[in-house]
C-alpha positions as CSV (number, residue, x, y, z in Angstrom):
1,X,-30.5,-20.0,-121.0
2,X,-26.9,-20.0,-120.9
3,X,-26.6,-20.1,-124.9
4,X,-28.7,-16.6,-125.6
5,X,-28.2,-13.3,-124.9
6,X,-31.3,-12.4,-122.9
7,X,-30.3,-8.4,-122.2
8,X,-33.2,-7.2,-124.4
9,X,-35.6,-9.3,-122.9
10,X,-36.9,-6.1,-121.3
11,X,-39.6,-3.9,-121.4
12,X,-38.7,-0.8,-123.7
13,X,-39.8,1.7,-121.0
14,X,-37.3,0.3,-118.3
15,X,-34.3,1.3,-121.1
16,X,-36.0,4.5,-121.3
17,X,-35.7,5.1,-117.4
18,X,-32.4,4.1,-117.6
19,X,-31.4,6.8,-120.1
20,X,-33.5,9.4,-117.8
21,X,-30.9,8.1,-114.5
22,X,-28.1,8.5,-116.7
23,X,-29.1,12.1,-118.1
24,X,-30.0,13.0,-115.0
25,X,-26.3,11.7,-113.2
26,X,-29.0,9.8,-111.0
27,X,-27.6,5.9,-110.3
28,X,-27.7,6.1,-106.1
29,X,-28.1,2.3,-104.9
30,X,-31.9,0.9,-103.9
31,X,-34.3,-1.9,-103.3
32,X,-36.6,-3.8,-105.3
33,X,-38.7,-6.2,-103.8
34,X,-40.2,-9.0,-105.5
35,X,-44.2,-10.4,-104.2
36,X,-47.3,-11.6,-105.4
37,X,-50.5,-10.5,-104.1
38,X,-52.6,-13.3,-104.2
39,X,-51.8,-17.3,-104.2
40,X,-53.2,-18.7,-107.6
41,X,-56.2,-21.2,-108.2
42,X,-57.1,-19.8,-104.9
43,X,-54.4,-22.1,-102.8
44,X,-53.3,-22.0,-99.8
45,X,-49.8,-21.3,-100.5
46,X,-47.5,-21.0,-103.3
47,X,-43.5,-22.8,-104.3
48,X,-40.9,-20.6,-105.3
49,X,-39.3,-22.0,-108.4
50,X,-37.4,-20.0,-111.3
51,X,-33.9,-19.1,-109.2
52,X,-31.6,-21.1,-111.3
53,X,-32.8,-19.4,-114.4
54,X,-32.8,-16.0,-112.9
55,X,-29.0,-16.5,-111.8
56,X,-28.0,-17.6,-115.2
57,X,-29.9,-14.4,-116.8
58,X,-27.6,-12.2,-114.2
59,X,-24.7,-13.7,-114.9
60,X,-25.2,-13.1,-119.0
61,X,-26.3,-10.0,-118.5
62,X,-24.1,-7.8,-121.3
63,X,-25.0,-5.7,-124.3
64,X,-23.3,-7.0,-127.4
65,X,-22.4,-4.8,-130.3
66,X,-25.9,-6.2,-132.2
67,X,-27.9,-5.2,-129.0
68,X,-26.3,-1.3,-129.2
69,X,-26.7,-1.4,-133.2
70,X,-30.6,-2.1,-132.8
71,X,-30.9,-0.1,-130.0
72,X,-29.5,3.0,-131.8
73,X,-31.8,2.1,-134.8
74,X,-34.4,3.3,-133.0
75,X,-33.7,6.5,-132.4
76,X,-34.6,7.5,-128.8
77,X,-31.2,6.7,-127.5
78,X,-28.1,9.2,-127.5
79,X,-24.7,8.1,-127.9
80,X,-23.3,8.6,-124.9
81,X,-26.1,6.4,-123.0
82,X,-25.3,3.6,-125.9
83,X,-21.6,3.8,-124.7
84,X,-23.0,3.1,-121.3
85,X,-24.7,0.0,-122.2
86,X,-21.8,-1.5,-124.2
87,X,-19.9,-1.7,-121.2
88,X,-22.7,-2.7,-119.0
89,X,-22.8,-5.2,-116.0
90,X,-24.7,-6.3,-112.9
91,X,-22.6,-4.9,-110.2
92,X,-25.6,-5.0,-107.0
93,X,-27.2,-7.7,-104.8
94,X,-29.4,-10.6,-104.8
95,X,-31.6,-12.3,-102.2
96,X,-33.6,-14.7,-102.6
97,X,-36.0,-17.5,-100.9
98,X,-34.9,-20.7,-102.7
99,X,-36.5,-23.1,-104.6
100,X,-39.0,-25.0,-103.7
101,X,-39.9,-23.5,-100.5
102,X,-43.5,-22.9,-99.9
103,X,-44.5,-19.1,-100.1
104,X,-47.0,-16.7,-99.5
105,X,-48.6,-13.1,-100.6
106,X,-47.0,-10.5,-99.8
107,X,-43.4,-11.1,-98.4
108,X,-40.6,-10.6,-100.8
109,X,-39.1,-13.4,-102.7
110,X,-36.4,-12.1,-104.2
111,X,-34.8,-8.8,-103.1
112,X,-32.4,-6.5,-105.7
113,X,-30.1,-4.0,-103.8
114,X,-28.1,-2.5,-106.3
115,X,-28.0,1.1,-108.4
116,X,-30.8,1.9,-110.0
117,X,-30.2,1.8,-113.5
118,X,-28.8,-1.7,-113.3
119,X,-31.8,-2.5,-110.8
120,X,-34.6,-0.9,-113.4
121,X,-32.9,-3.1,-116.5
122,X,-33.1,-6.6,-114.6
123,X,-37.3,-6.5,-114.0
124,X,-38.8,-7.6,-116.7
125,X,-37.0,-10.8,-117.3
126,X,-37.0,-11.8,-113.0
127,X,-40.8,-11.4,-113.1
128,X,-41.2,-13.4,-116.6
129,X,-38.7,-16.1,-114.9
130,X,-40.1,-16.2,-111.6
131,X,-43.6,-15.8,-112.3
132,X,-43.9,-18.5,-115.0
133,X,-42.3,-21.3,-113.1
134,X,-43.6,-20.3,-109.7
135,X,-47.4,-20.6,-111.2
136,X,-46.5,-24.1,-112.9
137,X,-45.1,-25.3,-109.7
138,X,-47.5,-24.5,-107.6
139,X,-50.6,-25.9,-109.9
140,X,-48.5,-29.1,-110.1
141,X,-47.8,-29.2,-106.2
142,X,-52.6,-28.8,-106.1
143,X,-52.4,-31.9,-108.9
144,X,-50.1,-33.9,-106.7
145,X,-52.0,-33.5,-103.5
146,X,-55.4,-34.4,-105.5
147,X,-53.5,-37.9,-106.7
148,X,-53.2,-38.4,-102.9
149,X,-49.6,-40.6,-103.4
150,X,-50.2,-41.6,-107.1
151,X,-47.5,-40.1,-109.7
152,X,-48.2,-36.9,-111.5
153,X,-46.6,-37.4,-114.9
154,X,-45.9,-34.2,-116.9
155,X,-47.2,-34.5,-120.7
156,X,-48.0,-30.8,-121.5
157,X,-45.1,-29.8,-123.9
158,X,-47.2,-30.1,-127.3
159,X,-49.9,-27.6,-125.3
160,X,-47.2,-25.2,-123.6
161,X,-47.3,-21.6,-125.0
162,X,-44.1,-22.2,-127.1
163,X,-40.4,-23.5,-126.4
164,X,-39.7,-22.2,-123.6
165,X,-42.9,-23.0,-121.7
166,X,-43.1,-26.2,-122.7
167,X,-39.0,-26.6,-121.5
168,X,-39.4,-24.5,-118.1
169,X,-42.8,-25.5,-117.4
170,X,-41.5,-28.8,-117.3
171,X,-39.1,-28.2,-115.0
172,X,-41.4,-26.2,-112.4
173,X,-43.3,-29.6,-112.6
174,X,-40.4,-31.6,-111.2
175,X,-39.6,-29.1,-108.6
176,X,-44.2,-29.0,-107.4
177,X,-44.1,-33.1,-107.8
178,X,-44.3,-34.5,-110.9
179,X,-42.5,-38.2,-111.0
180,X,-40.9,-37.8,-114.6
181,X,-41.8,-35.9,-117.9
182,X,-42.3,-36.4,-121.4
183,X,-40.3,-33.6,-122.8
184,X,-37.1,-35.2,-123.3
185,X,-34.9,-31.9,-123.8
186,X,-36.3,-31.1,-120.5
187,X,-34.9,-34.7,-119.2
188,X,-31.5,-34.2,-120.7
189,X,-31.0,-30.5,-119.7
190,X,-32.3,-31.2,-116.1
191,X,-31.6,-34.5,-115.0
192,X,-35.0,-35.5,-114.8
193,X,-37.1,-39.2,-115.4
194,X,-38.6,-39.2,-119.2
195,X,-41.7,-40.9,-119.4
196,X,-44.7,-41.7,-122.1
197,X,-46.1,-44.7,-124.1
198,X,-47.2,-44.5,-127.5
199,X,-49.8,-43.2,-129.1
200,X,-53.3,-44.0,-131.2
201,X,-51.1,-44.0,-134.6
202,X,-48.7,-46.4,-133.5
203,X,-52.6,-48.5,-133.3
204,X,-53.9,-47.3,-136.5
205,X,-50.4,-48.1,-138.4
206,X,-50.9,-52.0,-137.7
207,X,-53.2,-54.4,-139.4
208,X,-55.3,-54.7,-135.7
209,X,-55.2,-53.8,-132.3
210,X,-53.6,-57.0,-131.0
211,X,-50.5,-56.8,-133.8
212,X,-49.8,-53.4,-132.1
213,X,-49.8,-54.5,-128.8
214,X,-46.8,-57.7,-129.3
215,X,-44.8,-55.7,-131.3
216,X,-44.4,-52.9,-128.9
217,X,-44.3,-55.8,-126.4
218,X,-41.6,-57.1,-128.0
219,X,-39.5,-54.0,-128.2
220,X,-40.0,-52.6,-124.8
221,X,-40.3,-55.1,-122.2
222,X,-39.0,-53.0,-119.7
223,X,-41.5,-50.7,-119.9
224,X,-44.7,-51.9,-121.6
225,X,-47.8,-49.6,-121.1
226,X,-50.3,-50.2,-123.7
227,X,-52.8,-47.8,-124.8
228,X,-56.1,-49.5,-124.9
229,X,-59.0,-47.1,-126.0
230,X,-58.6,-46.7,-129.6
231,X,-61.8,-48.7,-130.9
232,X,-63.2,-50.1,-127.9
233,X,-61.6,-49.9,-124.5
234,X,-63.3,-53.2,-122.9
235,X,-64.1,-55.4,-125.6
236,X,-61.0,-54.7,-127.7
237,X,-58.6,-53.0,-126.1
238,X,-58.5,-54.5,-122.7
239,X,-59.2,-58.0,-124.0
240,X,-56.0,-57.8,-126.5
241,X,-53.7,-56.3,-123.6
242,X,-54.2,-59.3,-121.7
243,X,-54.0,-61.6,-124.8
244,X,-50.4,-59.8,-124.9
245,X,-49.4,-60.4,-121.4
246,X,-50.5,-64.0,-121.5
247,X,-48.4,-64.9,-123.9
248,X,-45.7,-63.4,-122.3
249,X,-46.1,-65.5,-119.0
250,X,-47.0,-68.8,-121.0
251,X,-43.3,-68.4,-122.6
252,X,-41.8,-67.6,-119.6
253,X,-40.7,-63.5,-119.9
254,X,-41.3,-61.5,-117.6
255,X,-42.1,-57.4,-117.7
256,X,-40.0,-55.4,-115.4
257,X,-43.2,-52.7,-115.4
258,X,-46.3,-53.1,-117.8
259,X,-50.0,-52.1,-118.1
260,X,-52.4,-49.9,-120.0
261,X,-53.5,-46.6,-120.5
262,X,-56.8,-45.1,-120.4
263,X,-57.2,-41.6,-122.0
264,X,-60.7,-41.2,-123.0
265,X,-64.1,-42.1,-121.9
266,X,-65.7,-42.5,-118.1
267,X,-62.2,-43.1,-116.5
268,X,-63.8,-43.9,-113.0
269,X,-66.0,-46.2,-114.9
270,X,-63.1,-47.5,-117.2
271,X,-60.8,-47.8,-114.7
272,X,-63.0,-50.1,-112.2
273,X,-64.1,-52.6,-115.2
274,X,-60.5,-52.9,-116.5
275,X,-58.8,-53.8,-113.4
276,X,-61.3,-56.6,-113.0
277,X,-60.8,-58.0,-116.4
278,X,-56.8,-57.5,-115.5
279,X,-57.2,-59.2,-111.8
280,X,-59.5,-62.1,-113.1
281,X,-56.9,-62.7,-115.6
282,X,-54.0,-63.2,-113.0
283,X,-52.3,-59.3,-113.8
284,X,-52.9,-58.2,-110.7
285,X,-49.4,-56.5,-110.7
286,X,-50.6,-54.6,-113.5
287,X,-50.7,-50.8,-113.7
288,X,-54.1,-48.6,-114.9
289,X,-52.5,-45.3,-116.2
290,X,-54.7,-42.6,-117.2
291,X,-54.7,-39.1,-119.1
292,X,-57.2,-37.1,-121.2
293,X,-57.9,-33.2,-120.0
294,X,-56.9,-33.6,-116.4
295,X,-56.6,-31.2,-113.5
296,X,-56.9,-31.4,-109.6
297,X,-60.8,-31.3,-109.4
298,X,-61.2,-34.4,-112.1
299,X,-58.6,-36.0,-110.4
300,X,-60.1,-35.4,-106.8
301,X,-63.7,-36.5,-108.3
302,X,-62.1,-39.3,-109.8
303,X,-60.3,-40.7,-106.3
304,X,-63.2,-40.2,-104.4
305,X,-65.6,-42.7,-106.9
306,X,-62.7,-45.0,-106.7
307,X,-61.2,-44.9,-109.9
308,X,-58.9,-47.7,-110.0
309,X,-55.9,-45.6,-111.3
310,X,-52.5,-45.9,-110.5
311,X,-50.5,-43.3,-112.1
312,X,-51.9,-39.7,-114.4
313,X,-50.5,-38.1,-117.1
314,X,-51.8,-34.4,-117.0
315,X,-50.9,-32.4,-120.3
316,X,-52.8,-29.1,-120.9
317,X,-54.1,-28.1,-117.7
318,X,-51.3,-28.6,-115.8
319,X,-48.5,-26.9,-118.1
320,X,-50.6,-24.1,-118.9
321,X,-51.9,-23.5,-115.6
322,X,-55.1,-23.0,-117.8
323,X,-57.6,-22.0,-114.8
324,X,-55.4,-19.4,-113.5
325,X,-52.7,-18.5,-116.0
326,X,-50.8,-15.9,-114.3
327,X,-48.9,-15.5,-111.1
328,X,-49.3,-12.0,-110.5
329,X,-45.6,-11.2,-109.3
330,X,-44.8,-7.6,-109.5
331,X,-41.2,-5.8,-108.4
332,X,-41.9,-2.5,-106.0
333,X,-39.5,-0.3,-104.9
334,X,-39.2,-0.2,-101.6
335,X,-35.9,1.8,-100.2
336,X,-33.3,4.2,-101.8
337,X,-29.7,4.8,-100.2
338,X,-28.9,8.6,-99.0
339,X,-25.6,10.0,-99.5
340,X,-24.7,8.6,-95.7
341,X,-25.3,5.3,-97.3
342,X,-28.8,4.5,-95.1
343,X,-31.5,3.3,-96.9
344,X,-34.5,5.3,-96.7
345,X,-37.6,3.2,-97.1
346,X,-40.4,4.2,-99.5
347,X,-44.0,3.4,-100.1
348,X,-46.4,2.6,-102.9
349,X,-49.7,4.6,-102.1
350,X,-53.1,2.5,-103.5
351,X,-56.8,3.1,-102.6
352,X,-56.7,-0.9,-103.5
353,X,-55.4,-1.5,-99.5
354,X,-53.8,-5.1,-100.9
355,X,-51.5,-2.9,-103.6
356,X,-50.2,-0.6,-100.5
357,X,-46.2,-2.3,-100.4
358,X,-43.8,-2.5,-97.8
359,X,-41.5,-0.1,-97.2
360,X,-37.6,-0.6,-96.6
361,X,-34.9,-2.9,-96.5
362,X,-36.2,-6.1,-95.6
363,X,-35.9,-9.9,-94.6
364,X,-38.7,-12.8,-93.7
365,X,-38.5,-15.2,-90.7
366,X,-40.6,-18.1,-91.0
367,X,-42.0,-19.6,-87.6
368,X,-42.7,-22.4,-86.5
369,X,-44.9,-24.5,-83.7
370,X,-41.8,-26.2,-82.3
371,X,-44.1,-29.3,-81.3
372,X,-45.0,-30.0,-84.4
373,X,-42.3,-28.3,-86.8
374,X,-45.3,-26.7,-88.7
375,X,-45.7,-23.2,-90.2
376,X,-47.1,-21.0,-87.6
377,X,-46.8,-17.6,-89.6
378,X,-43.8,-15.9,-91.8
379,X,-42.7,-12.3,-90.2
380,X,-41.2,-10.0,-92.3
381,X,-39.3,-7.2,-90.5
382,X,-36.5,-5.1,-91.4
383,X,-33.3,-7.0,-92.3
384,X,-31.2,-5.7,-89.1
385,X,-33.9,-6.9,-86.8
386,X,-32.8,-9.9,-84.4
387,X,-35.3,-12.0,-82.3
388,X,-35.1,-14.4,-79.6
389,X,-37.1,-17.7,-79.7
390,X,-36.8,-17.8,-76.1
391,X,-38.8,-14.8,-75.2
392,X,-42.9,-14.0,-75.9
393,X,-43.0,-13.3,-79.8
394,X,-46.4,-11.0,-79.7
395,X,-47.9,-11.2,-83.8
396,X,-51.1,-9.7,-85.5
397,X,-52.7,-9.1,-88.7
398,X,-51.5,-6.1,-90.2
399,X,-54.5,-5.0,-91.7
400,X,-56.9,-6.5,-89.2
401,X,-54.8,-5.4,-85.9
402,X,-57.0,-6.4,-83.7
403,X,-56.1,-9.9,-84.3
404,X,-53.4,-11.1,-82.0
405,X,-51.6,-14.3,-80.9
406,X,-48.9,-14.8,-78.7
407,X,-46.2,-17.4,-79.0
408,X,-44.6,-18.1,-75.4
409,X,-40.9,-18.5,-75.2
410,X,-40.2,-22.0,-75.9
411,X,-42.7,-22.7,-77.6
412,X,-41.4,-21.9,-81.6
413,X,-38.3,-21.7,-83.6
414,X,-37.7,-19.6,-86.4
415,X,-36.1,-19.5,-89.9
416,X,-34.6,-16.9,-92.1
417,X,-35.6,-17.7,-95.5
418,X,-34.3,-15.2,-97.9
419,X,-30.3,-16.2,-98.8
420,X,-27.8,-14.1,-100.5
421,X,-27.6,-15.1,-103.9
422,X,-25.0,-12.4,-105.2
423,X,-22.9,-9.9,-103.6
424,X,-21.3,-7.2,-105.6
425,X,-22.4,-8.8,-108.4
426,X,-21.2,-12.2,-108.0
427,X,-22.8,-15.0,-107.4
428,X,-22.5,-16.9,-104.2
429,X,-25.3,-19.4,-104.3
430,X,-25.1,-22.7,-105.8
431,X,-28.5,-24.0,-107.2
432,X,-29.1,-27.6,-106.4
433,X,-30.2,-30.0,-109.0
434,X,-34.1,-30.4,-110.3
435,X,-34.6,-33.7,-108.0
436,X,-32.8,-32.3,-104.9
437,X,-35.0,-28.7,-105.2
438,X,-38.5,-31.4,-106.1
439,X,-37.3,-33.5,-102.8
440,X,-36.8,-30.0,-100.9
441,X,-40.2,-29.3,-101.7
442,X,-41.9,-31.9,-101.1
443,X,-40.2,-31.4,-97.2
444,X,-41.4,-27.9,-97.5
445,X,-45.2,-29.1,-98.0
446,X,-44.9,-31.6,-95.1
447,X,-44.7,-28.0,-92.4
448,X,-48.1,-27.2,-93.8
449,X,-51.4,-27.8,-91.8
450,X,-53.4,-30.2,-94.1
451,X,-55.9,-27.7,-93.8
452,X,-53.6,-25.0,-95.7
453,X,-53.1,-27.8,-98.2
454,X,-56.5,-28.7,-99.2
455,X,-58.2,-27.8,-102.4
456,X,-60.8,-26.1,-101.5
457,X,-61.5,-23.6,-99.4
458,X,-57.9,-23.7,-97.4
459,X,-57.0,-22.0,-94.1
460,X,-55.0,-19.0,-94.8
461,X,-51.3,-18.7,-93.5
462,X,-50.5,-15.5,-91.4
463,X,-48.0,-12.8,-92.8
464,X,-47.8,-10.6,-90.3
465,X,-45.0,-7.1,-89.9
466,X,-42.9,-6.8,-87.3
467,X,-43.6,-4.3,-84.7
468,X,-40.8,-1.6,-86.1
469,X,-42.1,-2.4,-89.6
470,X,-45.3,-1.9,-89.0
471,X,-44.7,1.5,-87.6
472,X,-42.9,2.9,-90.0
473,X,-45.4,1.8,-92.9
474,X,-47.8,3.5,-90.6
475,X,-45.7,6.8,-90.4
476,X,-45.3,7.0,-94.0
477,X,-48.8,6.7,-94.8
478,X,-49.5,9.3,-92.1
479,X,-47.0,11.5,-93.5
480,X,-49.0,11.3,-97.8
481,X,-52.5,11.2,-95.9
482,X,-51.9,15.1,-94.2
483,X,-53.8,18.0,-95.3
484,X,-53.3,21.3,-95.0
């Protein structure tokens, strides 16, 4: 990220705003809010993941003399605006939930304060950031939970949308579980495990199956997964895997790690058969990988009719999110500062009730059982607004009111989760690395009830507005609902 110049990675009509703020002298301070309406794949919850990115996009955010040149090419921009630009820079605020914490609709996960012209400019590339690796995270964190302790490896880069996807995609992996990758840019840029085997070729380039095998044997005995389903899984390829490691014990080597790979065919079937022939044959250290079109529903069929796998390689469905390719993140306005520098909150009217946003200048406390240090609910109240976990904390649904719970004093803690990220445009977050943000995570997943975490069907977690908030949404839908 840090080696392009990503200022035009914006949507034309946000440049074209800008120029209307600038004609019009019109640059007072506001708030976006970043959300998502709705968790993908229909889970429970969502991860956050994206941050890093979005702080080195900030931080390179400049027109250079090629970006004015094209933009005056077109012929919609005057001179003076152009000026503007060329001396452009994020001056505003940042605040953000951080990686790899577990989310949910509706509360903001990043929050812009800053004038509106640079606030307008910065949209369209925080959405594309945040939304791409937030979705790839959180269908990798649903394939994790499926493999119920088995490692996830990432093998989607030759199937990502491009580049990028294939590069970012990866990394959102890390961060929702994955134990290492095959994209090995992705490895060196992010400090993460490479992984992978070989493939059919490397079979079909030697005189037989069995050739194959010893000489990539021979040359990686650290690592020695062999792919055993090119002609015949159990009567050739199975059989001359364990011709291999015999050999190997009869002269004495030893591999650090070997095993096979299945990656077509009845894998439950395949599986269960193979690690007989491997047990019978003394290998009973040795490892059943598997790929081939995998996602958390094969993977969940495939556990529960015992596949005897150890490890899963999941390309396509994973990097691609293929089942649910979109987030659905979206940046709202949601206050704009007066002249006696208060902000005034503002509303987005829908007759689609889930589109109706928050108003105002926000902050979310998650809560939790203090028993149990799992998520009870997340809050999201006005950012001046102070509570105290020793007193009742009285909660309900803020479209369903009628639904109430209260928490006695004692009985919960809570947990501001959105962190300044920049102030006056500087930065003053430091992003951990991949492994610490994937280990954060998986922490994060451990305060869910399994019954948010399961695949199907999972229990919904609360957001809920505090009382203050709730009333002034109220008031400010009263006040665009009066007639005459």
């Amino acid at each position: 990220m840090s080696t392009r110049n990503l200022t035009l990675l914006t949507d034309l009509y946000e440049l074209t705003m800008m120029q209307g703020y600038y004609a019009k002298g019109q640059n007072e301070k506001v708030i976006f809010d970043v959300f998502f309406r709705q968790n993908p794949c229909n889970n429970g919850y969502s991860v956050c993941a994206g941050l890093e990115q979005v702080i080195e996009y900030i931080k390179n955010l400049n027109f250079t003399y090629e970006d004015v040149d094209y933009l005056r090419s077109l012929g919609i921009f005057s001179e003076d605006f152009l000026h503007y630009l060329s001396g452009f820079h994020f001056s505003g605020d940042i605040y953000a939930i951080p990686e790899g914490t577990v989310i949910f609709p509706k509360e903001p996960l990043l929050k812009v304060v800053a004038p509106i012209m640079e606030a307008q400019l910065v949209e369209t590339a925080i959405l594309n950031i945040i939304n791409h690796q937030s979705l790839i995270a959180t269908k990798t964190s649903r394939i994790v939970f499926a493999a119920n302790g088995d490692g996830i490896m990432e093998f989607g880069l030759r199937r990502a949308q491009g580049p990028d996807a294939g590069l970012y995609g990866a990394r959102a992996a890390m961060i929702g579980g994955c134990v290492g990758t095959s994209n090995v840019l992705a490895g060196q840029m992010f400090d993460v495990p490479v992984m992978g085997t070989h493939a059919h070729s490397w079979i079909m380039s030697f005189p037989d199956e069995y050739t194959a095998f010893k000489t990539y044997a021979d040359m990686y005995p650290e690592n020695c997964t062999l792919l055993v389903d090119t002609y015949d899984t159990l009567k050739s390829g199975v059989p001359n895997a364990i011709r291999v490691f015999q050999e190997y014990k009869d002269a004495g080597k030893k591999f650090k790690k070997y095993g096979i790979r299945l990656d077509s065919g009845d894998l439950a079937y395949l599986s269960k058969k193979a690690r007989k022939m491997l047990d019978e044959a003394g290998f009973t250290d040795a490892t059943i990988c598997a790929s081939n079109d995998l996602d958390e529903y094969l993977l969940h069929d495939l556990k529960m009719q015992g596949a005897a796998i150890d490890s899963w390689g999941v390309g396509t469905n994973l990097i691609t999110s293929k089942d649910c390719p979109s987030f659905g993140g979206v940046y709202k306005l949601a206050a704009i500062q007066n002249e006696d520098g208060e902000f005034i909150p503002k509303i987005k009217i829908s007759e689609n009730t889930e589109k109706i946003t928050n108003p105002g200048n926000k902050t979310i406390y998650r809560i939790y059982e203090k028993a149990t240090g799992k998520v009870k609910a997340d809050l999201i109240c006005f950012a001046d607004e102070t509570f105290d976990t020793s007193q009742d904390l009285h909660l309900f649904d803020p479209l369903e009111t009628w639904k109430k719970t209260k928490l006695p004093g004692g009985s919960y803690t809570m947990r501001e989760i959105l962190v300044p990220v920049f102030r006056h445009g500087e930065c003053v977050y430091k992003s951990p690395s991949v492994r610490e943000i994937a280990d954060y995570c998986k922490r994060e997943k451990d305060t869910l009830w399994d019954e948010t975490k399961r695949l199907f069907y999972p229990h919904r977690v609360y957001v809920d507005l505090s009382p203050r908030l709730y009333e002034v949404k109220k008031s400010l839908l009263d006040q665009m609902n009066k007639t005459d």
